[in-house]
C-alpha positions as CSV (number, residue, x, y, z in Angstrom):
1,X,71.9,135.3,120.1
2,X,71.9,133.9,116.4
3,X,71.5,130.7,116.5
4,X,70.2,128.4,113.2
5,X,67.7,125.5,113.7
6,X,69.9,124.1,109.9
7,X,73.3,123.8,112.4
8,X,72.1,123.3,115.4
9,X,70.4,119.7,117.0
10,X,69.5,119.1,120.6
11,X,69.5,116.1,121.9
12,X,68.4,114.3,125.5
13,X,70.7,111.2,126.0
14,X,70.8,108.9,128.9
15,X,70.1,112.2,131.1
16,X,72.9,114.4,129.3
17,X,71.8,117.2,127.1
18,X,73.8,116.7,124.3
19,X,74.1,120.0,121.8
20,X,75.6,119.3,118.5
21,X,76.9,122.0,116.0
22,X,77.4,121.1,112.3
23,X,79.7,123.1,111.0
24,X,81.5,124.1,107.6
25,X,85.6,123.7,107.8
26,X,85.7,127.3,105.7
27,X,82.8,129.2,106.6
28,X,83.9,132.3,109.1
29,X,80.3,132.0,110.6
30,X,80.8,128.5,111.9
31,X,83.3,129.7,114.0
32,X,81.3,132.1,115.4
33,X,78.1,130.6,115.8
34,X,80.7,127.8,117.8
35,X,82.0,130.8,120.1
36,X,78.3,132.2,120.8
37,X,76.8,128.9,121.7
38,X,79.6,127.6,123.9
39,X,79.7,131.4,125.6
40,X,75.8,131.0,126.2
41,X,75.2,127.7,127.0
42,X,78.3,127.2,129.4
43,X,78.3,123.5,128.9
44,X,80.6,120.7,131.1
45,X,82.4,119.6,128.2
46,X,83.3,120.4,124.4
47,X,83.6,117.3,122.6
48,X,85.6,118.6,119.3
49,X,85.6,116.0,116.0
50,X,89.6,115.7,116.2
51,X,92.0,113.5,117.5
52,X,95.5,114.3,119.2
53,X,97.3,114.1,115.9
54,X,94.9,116.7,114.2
55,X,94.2,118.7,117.9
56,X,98.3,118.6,117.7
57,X,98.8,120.3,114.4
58,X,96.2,122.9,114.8
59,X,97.6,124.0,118.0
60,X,101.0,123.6,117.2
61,X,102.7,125.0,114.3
62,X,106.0,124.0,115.2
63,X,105.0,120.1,115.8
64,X,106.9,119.4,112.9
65,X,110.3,120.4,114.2
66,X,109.3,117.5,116.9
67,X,109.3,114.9,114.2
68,X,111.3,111.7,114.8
69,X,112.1,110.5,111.4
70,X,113.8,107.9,112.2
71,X,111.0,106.5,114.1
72,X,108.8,107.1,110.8
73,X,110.6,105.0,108.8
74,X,111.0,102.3,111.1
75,X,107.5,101.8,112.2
76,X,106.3,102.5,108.6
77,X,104.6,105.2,108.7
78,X,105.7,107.2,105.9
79,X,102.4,106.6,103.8
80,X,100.5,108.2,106.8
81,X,103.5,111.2,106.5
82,X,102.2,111.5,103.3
83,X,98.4,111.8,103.8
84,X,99.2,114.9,106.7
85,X,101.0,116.5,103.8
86,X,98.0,116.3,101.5
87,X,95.8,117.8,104.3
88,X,98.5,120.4,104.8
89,X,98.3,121.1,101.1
90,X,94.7,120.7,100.5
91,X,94.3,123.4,104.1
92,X,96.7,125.7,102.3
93,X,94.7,126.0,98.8
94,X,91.8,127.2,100.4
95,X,93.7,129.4,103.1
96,X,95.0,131.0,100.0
97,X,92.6,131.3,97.7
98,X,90.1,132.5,101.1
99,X,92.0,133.7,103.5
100,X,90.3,131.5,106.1
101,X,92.0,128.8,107.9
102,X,91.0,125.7,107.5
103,X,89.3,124.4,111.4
104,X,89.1,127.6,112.6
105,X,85.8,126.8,114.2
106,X,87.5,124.2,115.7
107,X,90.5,126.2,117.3
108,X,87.5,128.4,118.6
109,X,86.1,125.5,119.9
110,X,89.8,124.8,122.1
111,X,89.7,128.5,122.9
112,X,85.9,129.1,124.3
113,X,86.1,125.7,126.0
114,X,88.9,127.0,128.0
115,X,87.3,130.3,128.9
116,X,84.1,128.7,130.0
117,X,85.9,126.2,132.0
118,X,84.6,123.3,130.0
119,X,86.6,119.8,130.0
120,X,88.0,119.7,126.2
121,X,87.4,116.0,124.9
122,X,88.8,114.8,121.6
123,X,86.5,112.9,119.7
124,X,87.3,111.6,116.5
125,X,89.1,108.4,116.4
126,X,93.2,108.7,115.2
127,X,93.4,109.5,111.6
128,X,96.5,106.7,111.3
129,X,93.7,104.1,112.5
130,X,91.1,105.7,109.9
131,X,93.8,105.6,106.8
132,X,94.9,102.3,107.5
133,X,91.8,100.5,107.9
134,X,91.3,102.0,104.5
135,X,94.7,101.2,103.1
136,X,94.6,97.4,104.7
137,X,91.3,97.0,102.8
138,X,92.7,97.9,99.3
139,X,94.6,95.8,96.9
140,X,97.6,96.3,95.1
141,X,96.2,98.2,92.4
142,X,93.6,100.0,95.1
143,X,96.9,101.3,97.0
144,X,98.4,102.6,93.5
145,X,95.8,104.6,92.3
146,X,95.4,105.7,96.4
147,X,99.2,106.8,96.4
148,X,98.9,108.4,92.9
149,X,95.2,110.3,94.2
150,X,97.3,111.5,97.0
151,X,100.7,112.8,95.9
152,X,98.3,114.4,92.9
153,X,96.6,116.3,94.7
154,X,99.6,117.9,96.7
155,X,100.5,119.9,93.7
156,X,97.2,120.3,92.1
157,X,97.0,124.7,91.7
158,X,93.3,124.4,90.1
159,X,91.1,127.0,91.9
160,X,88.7,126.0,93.8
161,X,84.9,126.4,92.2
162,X,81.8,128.0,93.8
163,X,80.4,124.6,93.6
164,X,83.1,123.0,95.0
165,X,83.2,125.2,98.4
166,X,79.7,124.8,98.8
167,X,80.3,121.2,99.0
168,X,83.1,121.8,101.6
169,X,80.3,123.1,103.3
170,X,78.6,119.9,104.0
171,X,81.5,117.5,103.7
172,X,83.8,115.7,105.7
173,X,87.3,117.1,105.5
174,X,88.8,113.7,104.5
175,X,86.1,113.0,102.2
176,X,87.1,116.3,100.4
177,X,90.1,115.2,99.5
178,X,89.5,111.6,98.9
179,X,86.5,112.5,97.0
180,X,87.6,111.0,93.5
181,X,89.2,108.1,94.8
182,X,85.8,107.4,97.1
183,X,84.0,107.4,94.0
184,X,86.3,104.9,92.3
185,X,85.8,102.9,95.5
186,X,82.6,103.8,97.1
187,X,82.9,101.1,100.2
188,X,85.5,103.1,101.6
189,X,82.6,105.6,102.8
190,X,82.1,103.1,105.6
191,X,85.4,103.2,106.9
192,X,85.6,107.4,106.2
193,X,82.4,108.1,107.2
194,X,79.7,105.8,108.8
195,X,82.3,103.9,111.3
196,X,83.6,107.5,112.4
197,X,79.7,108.7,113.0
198,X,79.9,106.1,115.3
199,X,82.8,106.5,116.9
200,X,81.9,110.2,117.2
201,X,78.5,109.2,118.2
202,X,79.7,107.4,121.7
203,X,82.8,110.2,122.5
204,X,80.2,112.5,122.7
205,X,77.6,110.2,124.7
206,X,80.4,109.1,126.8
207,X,81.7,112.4,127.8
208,X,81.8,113.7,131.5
209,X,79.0,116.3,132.6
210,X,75.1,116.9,131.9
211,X,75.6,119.5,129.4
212,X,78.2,118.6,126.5
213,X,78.4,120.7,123.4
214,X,80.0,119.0,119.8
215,X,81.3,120.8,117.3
216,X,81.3,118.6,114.0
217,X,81.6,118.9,110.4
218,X,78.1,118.9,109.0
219,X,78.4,115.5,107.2
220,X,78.1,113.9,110.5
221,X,75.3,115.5,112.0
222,X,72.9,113.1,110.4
223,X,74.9,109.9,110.9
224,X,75.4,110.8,114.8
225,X,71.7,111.4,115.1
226,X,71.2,108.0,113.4
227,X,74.3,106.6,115.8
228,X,74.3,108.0,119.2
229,X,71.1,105.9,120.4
230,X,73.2,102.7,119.9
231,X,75.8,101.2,121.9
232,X,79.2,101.4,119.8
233,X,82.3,99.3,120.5
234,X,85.6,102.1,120.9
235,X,88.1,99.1,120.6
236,X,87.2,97.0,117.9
237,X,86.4,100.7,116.0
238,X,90.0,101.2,116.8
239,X,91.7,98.1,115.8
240,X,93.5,98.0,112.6
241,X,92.4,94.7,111.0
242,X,95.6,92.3,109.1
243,X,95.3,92.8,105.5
244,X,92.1,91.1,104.6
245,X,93.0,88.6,107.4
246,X,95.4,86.7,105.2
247,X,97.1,83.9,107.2
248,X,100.6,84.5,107.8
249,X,102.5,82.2,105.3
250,X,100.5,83.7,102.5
251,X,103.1,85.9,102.1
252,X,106.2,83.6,102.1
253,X,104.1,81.9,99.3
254,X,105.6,83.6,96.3
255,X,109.6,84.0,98.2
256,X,109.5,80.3,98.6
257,X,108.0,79.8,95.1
258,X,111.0,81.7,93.4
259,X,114.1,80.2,95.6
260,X,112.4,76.9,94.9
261,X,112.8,77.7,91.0
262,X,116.7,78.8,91.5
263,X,116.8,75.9,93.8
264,X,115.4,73.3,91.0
265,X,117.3,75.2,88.0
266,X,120.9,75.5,90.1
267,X,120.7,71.7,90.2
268,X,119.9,70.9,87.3
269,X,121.3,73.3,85.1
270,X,124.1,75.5,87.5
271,X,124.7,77.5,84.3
272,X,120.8,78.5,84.1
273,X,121.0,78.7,87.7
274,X,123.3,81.0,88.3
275,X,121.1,83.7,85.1
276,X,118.4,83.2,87.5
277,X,120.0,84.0,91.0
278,X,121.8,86.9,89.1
279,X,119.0,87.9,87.0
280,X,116.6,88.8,90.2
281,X,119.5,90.5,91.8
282,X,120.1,92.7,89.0
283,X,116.4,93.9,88.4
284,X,115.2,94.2,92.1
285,X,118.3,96.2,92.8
286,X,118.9,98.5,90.1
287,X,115.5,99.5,89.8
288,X,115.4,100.3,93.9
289,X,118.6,102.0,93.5
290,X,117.0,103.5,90.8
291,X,113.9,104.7,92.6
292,X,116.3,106.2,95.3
293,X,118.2,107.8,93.2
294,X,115.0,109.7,91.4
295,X,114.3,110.7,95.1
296,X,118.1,112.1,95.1
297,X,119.0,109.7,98.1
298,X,122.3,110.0,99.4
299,X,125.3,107.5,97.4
300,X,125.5,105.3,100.3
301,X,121.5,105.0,100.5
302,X,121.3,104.1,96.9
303,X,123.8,101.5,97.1
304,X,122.1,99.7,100.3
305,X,118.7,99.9,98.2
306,X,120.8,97.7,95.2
307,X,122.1,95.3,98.5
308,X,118.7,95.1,100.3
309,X,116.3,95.0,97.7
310,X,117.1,91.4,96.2
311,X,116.4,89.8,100.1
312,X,114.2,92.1,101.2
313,X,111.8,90.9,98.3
314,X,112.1,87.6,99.7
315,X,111.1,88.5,103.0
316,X,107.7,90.2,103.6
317,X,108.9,91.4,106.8
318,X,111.4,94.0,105.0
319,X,111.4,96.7,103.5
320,X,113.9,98.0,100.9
321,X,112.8,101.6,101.5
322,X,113.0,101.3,105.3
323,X,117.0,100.8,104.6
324,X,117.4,103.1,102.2
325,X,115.5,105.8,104.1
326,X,117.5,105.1,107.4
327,X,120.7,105.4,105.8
328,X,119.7,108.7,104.2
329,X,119.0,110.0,107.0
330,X,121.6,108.8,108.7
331,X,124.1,110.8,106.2
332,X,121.8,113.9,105.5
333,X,120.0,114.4,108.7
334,X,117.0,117.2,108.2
335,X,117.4,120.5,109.9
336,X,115.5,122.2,112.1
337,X,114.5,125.0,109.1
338,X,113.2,122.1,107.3
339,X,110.6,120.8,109.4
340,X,109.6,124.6,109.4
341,X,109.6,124.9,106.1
342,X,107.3,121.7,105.6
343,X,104.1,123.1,105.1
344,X,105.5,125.6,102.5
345,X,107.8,123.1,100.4
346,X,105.5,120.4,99.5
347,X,103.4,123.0,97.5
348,X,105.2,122.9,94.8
349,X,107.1,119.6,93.4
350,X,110.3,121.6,93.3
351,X,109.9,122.2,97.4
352,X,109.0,118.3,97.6
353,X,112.0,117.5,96.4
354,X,113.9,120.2,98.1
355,X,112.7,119.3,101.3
356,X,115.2,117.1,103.7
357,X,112.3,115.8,105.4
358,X,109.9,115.0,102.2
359,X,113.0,114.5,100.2
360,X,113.0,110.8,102.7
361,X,109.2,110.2,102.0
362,X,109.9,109.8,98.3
363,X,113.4,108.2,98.8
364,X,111.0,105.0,101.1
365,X,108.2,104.9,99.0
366,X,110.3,105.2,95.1
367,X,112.6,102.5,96.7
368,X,109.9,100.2,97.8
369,X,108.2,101.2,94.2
370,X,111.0,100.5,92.4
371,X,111.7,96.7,94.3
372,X,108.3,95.9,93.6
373,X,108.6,96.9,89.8
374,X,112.0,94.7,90.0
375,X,110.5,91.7,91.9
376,X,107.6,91.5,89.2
377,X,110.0,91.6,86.2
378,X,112.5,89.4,87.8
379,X,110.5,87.1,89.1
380,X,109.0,86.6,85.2
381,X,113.2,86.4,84.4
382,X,113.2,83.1,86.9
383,X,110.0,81.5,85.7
384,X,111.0,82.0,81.6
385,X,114.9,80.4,82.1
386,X,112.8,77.6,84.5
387,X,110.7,76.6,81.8
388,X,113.6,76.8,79.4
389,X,115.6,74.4,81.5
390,X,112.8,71.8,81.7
């Protein structure tokens, strides 16, 4: 049997022979040095570095038809809608400039574990968890360059260099395609990197049986080494922290500040006043509306993102693109053929926009864009008549 001393690490832990395999997400021998070493060494489990999300859309092409959007918008989670797009984008420019699918040796991994008889365990912690630890940890400017990294790099045709792959080789996934922005903001590679070797690290150690194989990317074979021999806490890994821990009424701070103005200036000056009040409702909701409308959101959605923007920027516990979205959705509900079609229309920025189901990704985020943009402007509007009035 082939079987390379560079991938391959042996390890005795706690009475468990532990075999890990570092592999390369587009290297055709990866999967089959995973397939001859789990048919050889007929281990008790096969610890795999992904988590139900990412085991979900390997296995299942059609999860997208399963998609609740509504439930997307509500719980906020079109942002991390928009990151499984990127890796569905960045997985199709290699497929198609290589022919190999991207995780292949993982899918073997699924496949020989079964035929064995080995107990499949997931091991990476949930990629939501993973992207917002790292979003909650960035600022505002931090989450615009993150949003612009990402929606770049869906439609970014460049062909991928003979350098470049051989880095793929050695790299996390994620890391791949965060890799400029982790430059720009090199403490993220704690979050990306070192707090996943350690969640990887005790899945693997923890895992049922006295033989466990794990098939990994090769950037964690050296931080699991470093890792496994350490006791490592699964629930605070897995908690999403509150951004930088601010206290609650931080962010009623600037709402109260502003209706305190038009408060002040209604009173003293009701003609001033009155500029103010309709000032901020005038630039919070035509540039949401706006934003919406870029995104070619429905009449009706466009209209409630001019209503909802002007209160919902006084509330940090809405959303103007939550609204927007719902009633989009509401009117122009995606079919079947586009959750299909997914995968294929967000390659190109015509298909992005095409899309039912993408088309309500960029109607939420241009909305919330576009309230933020109005909030800063009319928010200086209040502040400049204020000072006027004094």
């Amino acid at each position: 049997m082939r079987m390379s001393t560079d991938t391959i690490t042996r390890l005795t832990i706690n009475e468990k022979e532990i075999i890990l395999i570092g592999t390369a997400h587009v290297s055709r021998y990866s999967a089959e040095e995973v397939k001859e070493v789990i048919e050889s060494e007929r281990p008790d489990t096969v610890c795999i570095e992904l988590d139900q999300q990412r085991y979900q859309s390997l296995t299942d092409e059609n999860k997208w038809k399963e998609m609740d959007l509504f439930d997307v918008i509500k719980k906020r989670k079109t942002t991390l809608l928009l990151m499984n797009l990127v890796i569905s984008s960045f997985q199709k420019r290699i497929a198609s400039q290589l022919g190999i699918k991207a995780g292949q040796e993982m899918i073997q991994g699924i496949d020989s574990a079964k035929e064995v008889g080995a107990e499949l365990v997931l091991a990476d912690r949930n990629i939501q968890v993973t992207f917002s630890r790292i979003w909650n940890g960035l600022g505002f400017m931090g989450k615009a360059k993150l949003l612009s990294a990402l929606v770049g790099s869906i439609f970014n045709k460049e062909e991928i260099t003979e350098e470049e792959l051989e880095k793929l080789k050695k790299e996390d996934m994620l890391q791949s395609i965060l890799q400029e922005f982790t430059q720009a903001f090199p403490g993220l590679k704690k979050t990306l990197i070192d707090e996943r070797d350690q969640y990887l690290s005790q899945k693997i150690k923890d895992a049922p049986g006295e033989k466990i194989v794990a098939i990994v990317g090769a950037a964690h074979v050296p931080g699991i080494k470093k890792e496994i021999n350490k006791e490592h806490d699964l629930k605070s890994l897995n908690k999403v922290p509150n951004k930088k821990k601010k206290p609650k009424w931080v962010g009623w701070i600037i709402p109260a500040i502003i209706i305190a103005l038009i408060g002040y200036t209604l009173y003293e000056n009701p003609s001033a006043g009155f500029q103010q009040t309709l000032s901020w409702i005038l630039w919070n909701g035509t540039f949401a509306a706006l934003g919406a409308a870029i995104a070619l959101a429905h009449p009706l959605a466009v209209l409630t993102a001019f209503i909802i923007a002007p209160i919902s920027s006084l509330n940090p516990l809405m959303a103007a693109g939550v609204f927007s979205g719902l009633v989009h959705v509401y009117f122009r509900r995606p079919k079947v053929t586009d959750f299909v079609k997914l995968s294929e229309d967000v390659y190109t920025v015509k298909g992005f926009w095409k899309n039912k189901v993408s088309r309500v990704l960029l109607i939420v985020l241009l909305t919330n864009l576009g309230s933020a943009i109005g909030t800063f402007i009319g928010g200086a509007d209040i502040i400049r008549v204020f000072l006027e009035n004094l």
